[in-house]
TORTIVEX-192154 format. One record per residue: x, y, z of N, C-alpha, C in turn. Coordinates in steps of 0.1 Angstrom, whole numbers, padded with zeros to 4 digits, always signed. Each point is the difference from the previous one (the first is absolute). Example, Ala and Ser with C-alpha at 12.3 -4.5 7.8 and 13.67 -1.06 7.14 Angstrom:
2
+0132-0057+0078-0009+0012+0000+0009+0012+0000 -0004+0011-0007+0009+0011+0000-0008+0011+0008 
***
This chain:
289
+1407-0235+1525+0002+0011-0010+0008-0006-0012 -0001+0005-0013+0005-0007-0010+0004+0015-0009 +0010-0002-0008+0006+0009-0006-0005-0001-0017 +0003+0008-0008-0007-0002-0017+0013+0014-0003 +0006-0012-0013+0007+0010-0008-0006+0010-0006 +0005+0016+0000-0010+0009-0012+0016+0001-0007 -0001-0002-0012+0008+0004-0012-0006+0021-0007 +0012+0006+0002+0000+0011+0001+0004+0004-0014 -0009+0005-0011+0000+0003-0012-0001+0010-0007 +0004+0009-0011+0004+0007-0005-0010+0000-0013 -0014+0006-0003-0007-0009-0014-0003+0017-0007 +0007-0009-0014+0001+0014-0010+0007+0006-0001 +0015-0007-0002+0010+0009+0004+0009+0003-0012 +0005+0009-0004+0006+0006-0016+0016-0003+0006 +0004-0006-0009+0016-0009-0001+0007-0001+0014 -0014-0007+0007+0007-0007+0015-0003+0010+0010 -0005+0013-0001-0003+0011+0011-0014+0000+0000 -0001+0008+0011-0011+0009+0002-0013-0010+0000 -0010-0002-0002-0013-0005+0002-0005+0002+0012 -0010-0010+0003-0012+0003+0008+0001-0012+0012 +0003+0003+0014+0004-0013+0009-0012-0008-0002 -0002-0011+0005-0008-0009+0008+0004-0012+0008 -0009-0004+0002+0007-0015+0010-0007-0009-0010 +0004-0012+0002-0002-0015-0003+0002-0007+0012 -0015-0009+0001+0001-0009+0010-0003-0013-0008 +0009-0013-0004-0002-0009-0008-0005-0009+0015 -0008-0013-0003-0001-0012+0005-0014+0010+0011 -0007+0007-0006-0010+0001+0013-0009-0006+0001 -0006-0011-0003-0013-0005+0003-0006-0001+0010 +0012-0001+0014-0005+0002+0015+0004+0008+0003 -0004+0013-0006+0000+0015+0010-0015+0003-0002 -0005+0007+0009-0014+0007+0004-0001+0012-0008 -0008+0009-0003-0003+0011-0002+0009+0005+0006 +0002+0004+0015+0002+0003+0014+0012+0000-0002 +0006-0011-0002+0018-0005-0004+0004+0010-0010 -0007+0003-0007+0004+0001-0015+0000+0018+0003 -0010+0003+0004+0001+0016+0005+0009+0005+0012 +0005-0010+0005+0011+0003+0011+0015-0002-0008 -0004-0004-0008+0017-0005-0008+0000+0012-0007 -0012+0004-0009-0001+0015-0008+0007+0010+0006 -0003+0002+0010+0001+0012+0010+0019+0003+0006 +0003-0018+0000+0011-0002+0005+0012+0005-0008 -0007-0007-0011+0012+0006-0015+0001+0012-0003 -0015+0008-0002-0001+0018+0002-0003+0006-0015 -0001-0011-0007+0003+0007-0018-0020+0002-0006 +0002+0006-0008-0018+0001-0005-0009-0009-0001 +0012-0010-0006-0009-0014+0003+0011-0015+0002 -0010-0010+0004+0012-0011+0002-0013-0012-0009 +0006-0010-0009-0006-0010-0007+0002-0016+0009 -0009-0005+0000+0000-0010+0008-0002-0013-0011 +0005-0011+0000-0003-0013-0014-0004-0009+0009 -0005-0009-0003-0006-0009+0005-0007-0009-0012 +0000-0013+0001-0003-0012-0006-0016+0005-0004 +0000-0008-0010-0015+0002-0004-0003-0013-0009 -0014-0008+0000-0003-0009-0007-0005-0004-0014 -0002+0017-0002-0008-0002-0016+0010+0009-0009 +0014+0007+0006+0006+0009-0011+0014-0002+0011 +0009+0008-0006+0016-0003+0003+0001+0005+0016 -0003+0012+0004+0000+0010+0010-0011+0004+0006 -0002+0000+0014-0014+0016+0000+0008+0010+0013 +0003+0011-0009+0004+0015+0004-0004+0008+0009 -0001+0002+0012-0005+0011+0007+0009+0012+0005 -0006+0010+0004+0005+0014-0003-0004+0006+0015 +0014+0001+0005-0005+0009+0015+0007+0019-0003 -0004+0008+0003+0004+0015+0008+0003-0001+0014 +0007+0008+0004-0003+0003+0014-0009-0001+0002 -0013+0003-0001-0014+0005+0003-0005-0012+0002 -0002-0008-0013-0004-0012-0003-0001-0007-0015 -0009-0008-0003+0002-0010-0013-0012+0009-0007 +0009+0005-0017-0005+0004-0011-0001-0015-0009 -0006+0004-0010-0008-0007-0008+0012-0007-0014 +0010+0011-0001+0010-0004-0014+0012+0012+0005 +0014-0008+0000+0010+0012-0004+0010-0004-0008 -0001+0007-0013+0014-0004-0011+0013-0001+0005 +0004+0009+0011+0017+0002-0002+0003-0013+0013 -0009+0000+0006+0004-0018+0011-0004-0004-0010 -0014-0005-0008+0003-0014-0010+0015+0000-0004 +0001+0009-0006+0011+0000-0010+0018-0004+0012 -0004+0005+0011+0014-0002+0006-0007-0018+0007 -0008+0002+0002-0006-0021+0003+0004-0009-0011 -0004+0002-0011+0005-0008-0013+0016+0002+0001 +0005+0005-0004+0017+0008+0002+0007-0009+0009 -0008+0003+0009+0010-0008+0016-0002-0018-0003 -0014-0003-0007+0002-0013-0004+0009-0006-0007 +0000+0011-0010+0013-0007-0010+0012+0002+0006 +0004+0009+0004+0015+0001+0005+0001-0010+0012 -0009-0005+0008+0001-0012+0006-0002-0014-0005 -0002+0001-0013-0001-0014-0007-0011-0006+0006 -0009+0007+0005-0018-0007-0001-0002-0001-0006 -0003+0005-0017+0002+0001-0011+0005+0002-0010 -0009-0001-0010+0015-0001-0015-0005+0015-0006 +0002+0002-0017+0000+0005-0006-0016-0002-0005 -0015+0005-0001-0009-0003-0007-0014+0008+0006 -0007-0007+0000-0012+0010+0001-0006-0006+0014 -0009+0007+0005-0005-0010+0018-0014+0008+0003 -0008-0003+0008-0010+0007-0001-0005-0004+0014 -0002+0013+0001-0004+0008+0017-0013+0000+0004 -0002-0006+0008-0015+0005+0010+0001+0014+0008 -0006+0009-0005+0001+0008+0010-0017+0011+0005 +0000+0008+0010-0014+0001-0003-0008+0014-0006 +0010+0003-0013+0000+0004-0014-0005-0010-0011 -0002-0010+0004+0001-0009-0009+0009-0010-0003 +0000-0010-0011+0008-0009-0007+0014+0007-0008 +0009+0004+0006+0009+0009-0011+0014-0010-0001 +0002-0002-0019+0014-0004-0002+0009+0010+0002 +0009-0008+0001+0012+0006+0006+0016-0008-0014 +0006+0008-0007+0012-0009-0010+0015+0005+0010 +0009-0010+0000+0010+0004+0004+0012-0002-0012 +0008+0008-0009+0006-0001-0004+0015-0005+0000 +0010-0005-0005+0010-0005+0002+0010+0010+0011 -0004+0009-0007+0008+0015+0005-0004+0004+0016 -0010-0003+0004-0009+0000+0007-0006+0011+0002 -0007+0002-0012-0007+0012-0002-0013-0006+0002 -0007+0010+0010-0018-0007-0001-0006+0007-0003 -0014-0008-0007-0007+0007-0005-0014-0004+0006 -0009+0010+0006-0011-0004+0008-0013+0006-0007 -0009-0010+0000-0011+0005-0009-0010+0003+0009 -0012+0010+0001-0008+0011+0006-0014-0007-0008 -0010+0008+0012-0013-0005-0008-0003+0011-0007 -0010-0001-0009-0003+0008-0014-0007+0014+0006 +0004+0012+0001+0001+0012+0002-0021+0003+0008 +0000+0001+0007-0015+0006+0010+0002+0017-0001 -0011+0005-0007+0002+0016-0001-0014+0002+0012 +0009+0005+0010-0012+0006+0011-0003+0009+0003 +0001+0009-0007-0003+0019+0000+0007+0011+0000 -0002+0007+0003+0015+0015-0007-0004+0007+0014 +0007+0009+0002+0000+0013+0004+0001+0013-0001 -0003+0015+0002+0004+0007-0003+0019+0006+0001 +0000+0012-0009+0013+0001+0004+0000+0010+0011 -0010+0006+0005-0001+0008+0011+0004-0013+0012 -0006-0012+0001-0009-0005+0012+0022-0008+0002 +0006+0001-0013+0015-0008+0004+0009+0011-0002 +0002+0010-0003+0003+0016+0002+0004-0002+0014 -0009+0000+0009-0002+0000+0017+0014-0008+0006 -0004-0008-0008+0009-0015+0007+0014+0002-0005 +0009+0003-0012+0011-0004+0000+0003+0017-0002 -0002+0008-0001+0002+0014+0000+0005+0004-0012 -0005-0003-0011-0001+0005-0015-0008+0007-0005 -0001+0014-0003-0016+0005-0003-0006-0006-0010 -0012-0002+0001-0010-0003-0010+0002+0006-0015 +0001+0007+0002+0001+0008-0018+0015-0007-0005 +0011-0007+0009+0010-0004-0004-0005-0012-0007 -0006-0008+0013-0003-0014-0006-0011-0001-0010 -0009+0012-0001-0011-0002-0011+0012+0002-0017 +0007+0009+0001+0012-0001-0008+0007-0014-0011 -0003-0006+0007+0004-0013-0005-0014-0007-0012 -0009+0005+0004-0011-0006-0008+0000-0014+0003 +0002-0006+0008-0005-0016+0005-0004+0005+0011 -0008-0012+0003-0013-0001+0009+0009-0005+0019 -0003-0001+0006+0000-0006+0016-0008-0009-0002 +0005-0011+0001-0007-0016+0002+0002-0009+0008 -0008-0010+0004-0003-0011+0011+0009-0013-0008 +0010-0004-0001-0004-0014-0006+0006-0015+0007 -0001-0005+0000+0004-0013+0008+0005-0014-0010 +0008-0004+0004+0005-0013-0011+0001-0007+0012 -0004+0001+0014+0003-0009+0012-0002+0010+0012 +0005+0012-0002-0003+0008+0009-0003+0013-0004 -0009+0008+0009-0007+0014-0008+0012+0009+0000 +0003+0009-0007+0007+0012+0004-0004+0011-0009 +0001+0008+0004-0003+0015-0007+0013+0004-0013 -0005+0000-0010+0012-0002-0011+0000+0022+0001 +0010+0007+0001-0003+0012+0000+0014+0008-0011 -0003+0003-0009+0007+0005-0016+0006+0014+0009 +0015+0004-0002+0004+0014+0003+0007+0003-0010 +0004+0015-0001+0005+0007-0011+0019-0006+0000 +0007-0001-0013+0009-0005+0004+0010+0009+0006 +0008-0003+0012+0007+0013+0009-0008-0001+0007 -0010-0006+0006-0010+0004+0012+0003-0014+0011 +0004-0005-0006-0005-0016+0008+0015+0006+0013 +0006-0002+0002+0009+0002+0012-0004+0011+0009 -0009+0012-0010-0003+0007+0010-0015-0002+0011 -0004-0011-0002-0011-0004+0008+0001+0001+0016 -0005+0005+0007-0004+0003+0013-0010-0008+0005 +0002-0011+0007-0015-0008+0002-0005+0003+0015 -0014-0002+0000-0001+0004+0011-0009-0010+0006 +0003-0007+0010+0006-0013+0001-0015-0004+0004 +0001+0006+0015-0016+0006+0007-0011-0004-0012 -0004+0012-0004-0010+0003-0010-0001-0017-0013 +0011-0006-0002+0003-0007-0011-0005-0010+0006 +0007-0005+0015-0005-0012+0009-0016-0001+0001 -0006+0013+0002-0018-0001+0002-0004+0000-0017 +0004+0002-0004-0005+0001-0018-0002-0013-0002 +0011-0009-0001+0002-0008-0002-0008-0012+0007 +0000+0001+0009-0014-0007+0010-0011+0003-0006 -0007+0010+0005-0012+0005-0008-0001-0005-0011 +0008+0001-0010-0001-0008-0017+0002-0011-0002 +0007-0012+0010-0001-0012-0001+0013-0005-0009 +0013+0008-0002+0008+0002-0007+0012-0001+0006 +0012-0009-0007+0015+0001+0008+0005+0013+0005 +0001+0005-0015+0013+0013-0001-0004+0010-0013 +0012+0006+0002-0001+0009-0014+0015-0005-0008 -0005-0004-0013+0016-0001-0008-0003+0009-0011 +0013+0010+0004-0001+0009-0006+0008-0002-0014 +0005+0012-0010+0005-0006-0008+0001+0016-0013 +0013-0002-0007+0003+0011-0006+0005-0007-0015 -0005-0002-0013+0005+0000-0011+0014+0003+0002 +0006-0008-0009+0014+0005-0007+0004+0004-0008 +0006+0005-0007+0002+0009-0012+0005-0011-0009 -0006-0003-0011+0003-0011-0017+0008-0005+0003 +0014+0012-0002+0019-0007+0001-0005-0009+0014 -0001-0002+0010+0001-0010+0009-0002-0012+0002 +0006-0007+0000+0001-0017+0004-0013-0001+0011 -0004+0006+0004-0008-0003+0009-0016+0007-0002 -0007-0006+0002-0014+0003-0005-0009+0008+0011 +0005+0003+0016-0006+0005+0009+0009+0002+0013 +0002+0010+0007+0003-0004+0014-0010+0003+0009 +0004-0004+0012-0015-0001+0006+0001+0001+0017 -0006+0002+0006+0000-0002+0014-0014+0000+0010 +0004-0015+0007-0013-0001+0008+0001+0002+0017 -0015+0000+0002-0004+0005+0015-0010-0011+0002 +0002-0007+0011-0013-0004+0006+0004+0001+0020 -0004+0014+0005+0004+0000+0013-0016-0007+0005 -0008-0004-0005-0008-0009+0008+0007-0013+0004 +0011-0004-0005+0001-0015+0003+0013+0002+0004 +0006+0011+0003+0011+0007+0008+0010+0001-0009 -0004+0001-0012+0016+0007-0012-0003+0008+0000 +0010+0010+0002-0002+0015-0004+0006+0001-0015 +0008-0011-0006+0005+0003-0012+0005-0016-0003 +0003-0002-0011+0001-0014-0005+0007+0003-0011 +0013-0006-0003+0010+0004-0011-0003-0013-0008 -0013-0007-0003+0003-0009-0011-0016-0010+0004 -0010+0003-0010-0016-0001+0007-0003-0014-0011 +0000-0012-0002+0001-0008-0011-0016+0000-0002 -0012+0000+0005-0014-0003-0001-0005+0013-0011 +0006+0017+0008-0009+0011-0005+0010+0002-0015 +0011-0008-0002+0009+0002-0015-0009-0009-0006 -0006-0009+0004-0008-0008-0010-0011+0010-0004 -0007+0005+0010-0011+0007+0002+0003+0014-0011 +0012+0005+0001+0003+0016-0007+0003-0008-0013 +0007-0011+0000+0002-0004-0021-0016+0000+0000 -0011-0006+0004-0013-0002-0006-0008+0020-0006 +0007+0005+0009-0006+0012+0001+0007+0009-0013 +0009-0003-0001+0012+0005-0009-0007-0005-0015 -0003-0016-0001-0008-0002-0011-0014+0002-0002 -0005+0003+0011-0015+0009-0003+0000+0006-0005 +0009+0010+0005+0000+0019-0003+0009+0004-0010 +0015-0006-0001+0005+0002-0012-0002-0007-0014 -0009-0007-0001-0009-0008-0013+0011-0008-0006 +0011-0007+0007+0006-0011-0007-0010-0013+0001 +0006-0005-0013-0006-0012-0003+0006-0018+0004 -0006-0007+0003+0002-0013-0002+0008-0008+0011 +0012+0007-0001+0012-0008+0007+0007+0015+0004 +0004+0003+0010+0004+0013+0008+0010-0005+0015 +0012+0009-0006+0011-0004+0008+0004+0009+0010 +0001+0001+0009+0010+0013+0011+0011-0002+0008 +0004+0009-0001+0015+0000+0014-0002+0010+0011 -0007-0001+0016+0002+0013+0009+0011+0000+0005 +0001+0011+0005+0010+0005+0013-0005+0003+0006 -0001-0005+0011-0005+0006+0022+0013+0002+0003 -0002+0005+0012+0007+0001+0010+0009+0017+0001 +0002+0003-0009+0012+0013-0002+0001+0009+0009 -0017+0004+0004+0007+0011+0014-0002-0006+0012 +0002-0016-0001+0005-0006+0013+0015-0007-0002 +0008+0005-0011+0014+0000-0003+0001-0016+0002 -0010-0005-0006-0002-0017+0002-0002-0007-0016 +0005+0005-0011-0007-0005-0012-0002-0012-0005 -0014-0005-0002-0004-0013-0011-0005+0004-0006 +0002-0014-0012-0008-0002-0013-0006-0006-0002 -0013-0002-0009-0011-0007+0000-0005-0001-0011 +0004-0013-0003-0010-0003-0015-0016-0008+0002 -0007+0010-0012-0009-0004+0003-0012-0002-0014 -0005-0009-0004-0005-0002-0016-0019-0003+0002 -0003+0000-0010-0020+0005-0001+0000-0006-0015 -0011-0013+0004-0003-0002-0011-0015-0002-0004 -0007+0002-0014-0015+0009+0000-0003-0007-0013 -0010-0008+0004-0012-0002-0014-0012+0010-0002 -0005-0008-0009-0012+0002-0001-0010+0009+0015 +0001-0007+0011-0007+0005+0010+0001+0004+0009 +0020+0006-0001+0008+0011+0011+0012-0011+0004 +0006+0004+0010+0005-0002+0004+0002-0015+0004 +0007-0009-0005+0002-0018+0008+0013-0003+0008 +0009+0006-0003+0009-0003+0007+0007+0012+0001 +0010+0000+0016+0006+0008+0006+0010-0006+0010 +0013+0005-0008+0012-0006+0007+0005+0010+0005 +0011-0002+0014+0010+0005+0005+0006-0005+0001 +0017+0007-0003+0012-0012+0004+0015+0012+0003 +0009-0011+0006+0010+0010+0008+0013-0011+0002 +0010+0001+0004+0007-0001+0008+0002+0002+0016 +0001-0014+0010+0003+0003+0010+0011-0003+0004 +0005+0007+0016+0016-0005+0002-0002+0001+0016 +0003-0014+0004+0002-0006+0018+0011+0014+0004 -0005+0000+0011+0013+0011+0009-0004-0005+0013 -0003-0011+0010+0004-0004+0010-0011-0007+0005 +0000-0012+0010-0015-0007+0010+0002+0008+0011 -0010-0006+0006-0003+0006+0017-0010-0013+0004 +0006-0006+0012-0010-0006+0011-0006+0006+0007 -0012-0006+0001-0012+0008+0005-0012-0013+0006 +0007+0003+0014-0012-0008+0012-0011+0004-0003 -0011-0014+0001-0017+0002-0001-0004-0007+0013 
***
């Protein structure tokens, strides 16, 4: 039996609090699938990031849940890069990830703010507001209210981008059941929901996600579907060119992060899509494989 540090991480966190846990398992090249889903499980957080050597780019990233290995997750990238620099695996600069999202850079700044780049926005279909009405217990006439649509979109992973009236977002009632089969059936993470801010605010959105298929019932800090909601934000609110944002998750899990996140659009839509955050270590754990 052999033991593997997980580095216990805090990603997206507004002046040293609050964000979104994960694990970090540096040096895995020799863990298994198997390994890697028993270590997930062990640590207990939404997701745990695994690094491992790679031959053609800096890193290649894998992504366990309890359940098992998703495709891309921002707030472990972002606590994986983090835990590198604060361990002096690396410096200050840019590095680029294998993951099975794709080829994604990753910049670490002095400060050690990172910034993680997303693939270019996949729109995969809408829903009614009756058919998501059901699911988080908002009536329909509330959310048709808003005048934005219910949408599919994915920068690495699918989620249901879902617009609520502002004052509505904490009162969501999800229903967990119903959300869990939805979400199967549709081939979809979660729902990240989300309520405008009023002009005066420093903040461009607050928001809160669900994916109880992959056993979150709530997630105070989502880095993939903030990439996914800035792309949707510049669809639907008709900014041009270069488009900047700040979210807040977490608030009625009394857990708050911040999340920047930027969209940049030629000629042919959408080309690039950044997230970036702040993370902060809060403890390891050994964990026999």
């Amino acid at each position: 039996m052999k033991n593997a540090e997980a580095f216990l991480v805090n990603s997206f966190t507004k002046n040293g609090t609050g964000g979104n846990p994960a694990g970090v398992v540096l040096h895995a090249d020799n863990l298994s699938n198997e390994e890697k889903l028993e270590i997930a499980q062990a640590v207990g957080y939404s997701e745990t990031a695994f690094v491992s050597r790679d031959d053609e780019v800096d890193f290649a990233l894998s992504f366990f849940t309890i359940k098992g290995e998703v495709d891309f997750c921002g707030h472990a990238t972002l606590a994986a890069f983090s835990t590198m620099y604060q361990e002096g695996i690396v410096a200050a600069g840019q590095y680029l990830q294998r993951t099975k999202a794709g080829l994604l850079p990753v910049t670490i700044a002095s400060d050690g703010h990172i910034v993680m780049e997303q693939k270019p926005p996949e729109h995969l279909g809408s829903f009614s507001y009756k058919a998501i009405s059901d699911l988080i217990g908002i009536d329909a006439v509330l959310l048709e209210s808003t005048r934005l649509p219910i949408e599919v979109i994915s920068t690495g992973l699918p989620d249901i981008i879902v617009p609520v009236p502002y004052g509505h977002l904490d009162k969501i009632k999800l229903n967990e059941s119903l959300t869990r089969k939805f979400c199967k059936r549709h081939g979809v993470i979660g729902i990240h929901a989300f309520e405008l801010c009023k002009n005066t605010s420093r903040l461009t959105a607050s928001c809160r996600n669900f994916a109880p298929s992959l056993g979150i019932p709530e997630e105070s800090a989502t880095g993939s579907a903030s990439g996914a909601l800035a792309c949707y934000l510049t669809k639907h609110l008709g900014r041009s060119h270069s488009n900047s944002f700040t979210f807040e998750q977490g608030r009625a899990m009394n857990c708050i992060s911040r999340i920047t996140a930027s969209v940049e659009s030629g000629e042919s839509g959408i080309m690039k899509v950044k997230v970036g955050g702040f993370a902060q270590k809060t403890g390891g754990q050994q964990v026999p494989v």
